[in-house]
N, C-alpha and C positions, 0 to 999 in steps of 0.2 A: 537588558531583559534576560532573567533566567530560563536555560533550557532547559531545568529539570522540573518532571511534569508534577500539579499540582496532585496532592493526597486525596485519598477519597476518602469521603466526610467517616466519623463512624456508623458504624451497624447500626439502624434502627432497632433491629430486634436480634437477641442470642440467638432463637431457636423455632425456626418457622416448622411446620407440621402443614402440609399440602394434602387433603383429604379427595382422593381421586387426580389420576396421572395421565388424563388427557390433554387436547393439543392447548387447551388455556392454564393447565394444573404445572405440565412440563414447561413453557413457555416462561412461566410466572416463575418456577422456578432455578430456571437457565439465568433469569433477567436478576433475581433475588441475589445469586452468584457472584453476576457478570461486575454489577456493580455496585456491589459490596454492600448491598442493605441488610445482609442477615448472615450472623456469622455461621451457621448451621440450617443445613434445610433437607426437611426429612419427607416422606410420604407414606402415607395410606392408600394402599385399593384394593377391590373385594377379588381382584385379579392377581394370581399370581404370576402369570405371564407378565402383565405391565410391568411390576414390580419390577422382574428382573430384567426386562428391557429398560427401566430406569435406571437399574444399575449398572447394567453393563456399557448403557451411553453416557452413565458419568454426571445424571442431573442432578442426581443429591449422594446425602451422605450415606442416606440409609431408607430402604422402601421395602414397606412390610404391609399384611394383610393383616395384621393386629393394631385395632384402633390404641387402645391402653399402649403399645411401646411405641408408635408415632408420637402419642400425644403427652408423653413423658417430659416436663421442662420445656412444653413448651411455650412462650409467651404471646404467640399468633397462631392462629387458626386458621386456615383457609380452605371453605367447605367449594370445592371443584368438581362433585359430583351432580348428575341432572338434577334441574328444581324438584322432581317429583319426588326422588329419594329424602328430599331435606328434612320431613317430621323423625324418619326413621333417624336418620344419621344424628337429627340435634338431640332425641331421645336415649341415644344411645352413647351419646360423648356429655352429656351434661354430667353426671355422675363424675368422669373423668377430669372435666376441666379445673385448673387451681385459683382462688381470687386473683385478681387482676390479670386474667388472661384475655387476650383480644381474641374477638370470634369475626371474622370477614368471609364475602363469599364472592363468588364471578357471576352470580345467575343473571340471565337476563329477564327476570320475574321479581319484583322487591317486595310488593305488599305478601307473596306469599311466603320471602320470608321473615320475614316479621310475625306472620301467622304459625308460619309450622317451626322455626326453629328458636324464635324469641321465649315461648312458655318454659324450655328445657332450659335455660341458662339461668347457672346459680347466681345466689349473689354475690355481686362483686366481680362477676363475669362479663364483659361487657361487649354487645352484638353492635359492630360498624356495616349492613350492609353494602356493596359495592357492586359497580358493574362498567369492567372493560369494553369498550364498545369495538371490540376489535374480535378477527377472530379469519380461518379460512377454512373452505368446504373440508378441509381431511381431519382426522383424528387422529388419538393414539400418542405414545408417550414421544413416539421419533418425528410427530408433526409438528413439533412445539419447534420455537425458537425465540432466543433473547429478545430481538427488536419488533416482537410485533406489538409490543403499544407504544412504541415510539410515533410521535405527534399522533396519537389517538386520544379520544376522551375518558376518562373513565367517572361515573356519576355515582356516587357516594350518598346511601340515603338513609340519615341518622334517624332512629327514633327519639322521638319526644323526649326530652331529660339525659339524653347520650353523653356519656362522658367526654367534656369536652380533648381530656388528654390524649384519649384513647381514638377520639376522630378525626386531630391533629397528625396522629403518627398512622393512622390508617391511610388520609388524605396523602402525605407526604412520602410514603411507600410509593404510594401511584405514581406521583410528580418525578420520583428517583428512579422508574425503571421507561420514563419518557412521557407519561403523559398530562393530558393536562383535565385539572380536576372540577368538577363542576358538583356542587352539593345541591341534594334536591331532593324535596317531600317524595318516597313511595309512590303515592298512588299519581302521584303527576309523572312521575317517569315510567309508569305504567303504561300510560295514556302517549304520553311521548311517544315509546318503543314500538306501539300497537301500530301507528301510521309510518314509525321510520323504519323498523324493521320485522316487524312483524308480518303482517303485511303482506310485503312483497315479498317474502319467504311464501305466502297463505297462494300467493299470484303464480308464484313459481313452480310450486308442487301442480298447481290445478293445469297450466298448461301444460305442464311436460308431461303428464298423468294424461291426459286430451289426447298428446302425440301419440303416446303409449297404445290409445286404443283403437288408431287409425286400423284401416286395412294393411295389411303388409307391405306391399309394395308400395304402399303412399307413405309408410312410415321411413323406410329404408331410404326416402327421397330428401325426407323431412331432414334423416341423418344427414347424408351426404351431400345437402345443400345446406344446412344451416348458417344462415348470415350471425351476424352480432348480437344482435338481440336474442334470439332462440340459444343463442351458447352462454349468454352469458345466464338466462332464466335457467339453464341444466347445473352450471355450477352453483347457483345457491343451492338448487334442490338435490344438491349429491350432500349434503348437509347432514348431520347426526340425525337419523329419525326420531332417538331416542329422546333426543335435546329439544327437536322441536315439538313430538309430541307433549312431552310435559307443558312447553311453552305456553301451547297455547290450551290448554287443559288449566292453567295454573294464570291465564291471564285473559278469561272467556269472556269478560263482561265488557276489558276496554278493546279488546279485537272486534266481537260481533257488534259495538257499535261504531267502531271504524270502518267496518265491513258492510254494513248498511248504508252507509253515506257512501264507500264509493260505490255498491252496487247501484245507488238512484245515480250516482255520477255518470254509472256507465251506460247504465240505461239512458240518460239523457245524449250520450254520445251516439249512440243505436239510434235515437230519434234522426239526430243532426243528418247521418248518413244514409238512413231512409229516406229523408226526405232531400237531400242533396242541400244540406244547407252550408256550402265549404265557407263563408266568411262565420259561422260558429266555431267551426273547427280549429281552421288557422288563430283566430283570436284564443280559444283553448290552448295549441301548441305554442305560441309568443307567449303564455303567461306561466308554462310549465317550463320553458325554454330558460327561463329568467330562473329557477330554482336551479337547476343545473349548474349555471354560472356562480353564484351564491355557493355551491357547494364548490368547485373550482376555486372559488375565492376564497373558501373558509380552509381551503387542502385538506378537503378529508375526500376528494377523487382518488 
């Protein structure tokens, strides 16, 4: 057996352009580096501060607040800034972009973009949305790092007629910086996102917003006793506000009716407890207990 280590495959792409250097833009493109999927990787943001904390921590080659010299040569696109910005930003790089340039994104919203950034893409341009299902409560271009989609999912949702080439090396990009890919209509992963993470982001903000408005000294308790669960519902909600306001501004129709079912859920739970019905409960708890495990089993714990 040979000890010298195997080559790493060629570059997917010459020249990635990362449009926004937060903790999924820098991550992405730590990971684009790391393991050699793109022989150049450059960034956009409306921040000049980011920028130059991109460059001074060595994540790309070049990060600028000029859309037009980011997106010079480049053969990938990846829009990394919140969903809400996406009309503006694909309105404003369509004119920019060359035929056969890939256009991908990280949002965790797909049919919006399809909506807001699909109309601006010329012809010959072709739109792979995406989305990393990975991610942690901090921001900012020094919160990134290589491995965070490592064994993570990332779900890829073609439009209709999508170039199969260009969905092939989109797909495969994901696969190369570790994860694994799952191709999926829009408005189903819409609907997906609404109950797996949506959600309990909507859960989280509400109760640690609740503690928020205790009296003082009952809140000060709330701190300084907080068990597992109460810490773990504060780090979702120390989350972009920016990111999840869009979120869910940009994905209101499959939230509010996700949010209707568990509200009658929880109401029914309020019933169980008022009236002291603990064999409803426990039968509720063994059957939410079994999801846990399933997720344990699937290693996305």
């Amino acid at each position: 057996m040979s000890d010298t280590a195997a080559p790493l495959a060629a570059p997917l792409f010459d020249r990635v352009a990362i449009l926004g250097i937060g903790l999924i833009g820098s991550s992405l493109a730590r990971a684009l580096t790391e393991y050699g999927v793109a022989a150049h990787v450059v960034c956009a943001d409306r921040s000049a501060e980011a920028c130059a904390k991109a460059m001074e921590l060595g994540i790309v080659e070049r990060a600028t607040t000029d859309l037009a010299e980011a997106l010079d040569g480049a053969d990938l696109v990846v829009l990394a800034t919140p969903v809400g910005s996406f009309a503006e930003v694909g309105e404003r790089i369509g004119p920019l972009l060359r035929p056969g340039t890939i256009v991908t994104d990280v949002g965790s919203v797909k049919q919006a973009v399809l909506r807001d950034v699909g109309p601006h893409m010329p012809e010959g341009v072709h739109l792979i949305p995406g989305h990393p299902v990975a991610g942690t409560e901090h921001s900012g271009p020094e919160a990134g790092f290589a491995t965070l989609f490592q064994g993570r999912w990332c779900i890829v949702t073609p439009p209709s007629g999508a170039n199969p080439e260009a969905l092939d090396k989109v797909a495969e990009m994901w696969r190369r910086v570790g994860s694994t890919v799952e191709i999926m209509d829009a408005n189903h992963h819409d609907r997906v996102l609404a109950i797996t993470s949506h959600l309990p982001h909507l859960i989280a903000y509400t109760i640690v917003g609740t503690a928020s408005y205790l009296e003082d000294d009952t809140k000060s308790e709330v701190i300084k006793f907080s068990a597992g669960g109460f810490r773990d519902f504060t780090r979702i909600a120390a989350s972009d506000p920016v990111m999840w306001r869009d979120i869910f501004m940009n994905n209101r129709e499959a939230v509010l009716d996700i949010l209707q079912r568990f509200t009658e859920d929880l109401t029914a739970l309020q019933r169980a407890i008022r009236w002291g019905e603990g064999e409803v409960l426990q039968d509720h708890f063994t059957k939410t207990r079994a999801i846990r495990r399933g997720i344990i089993d699937a290693r996305q714990a």
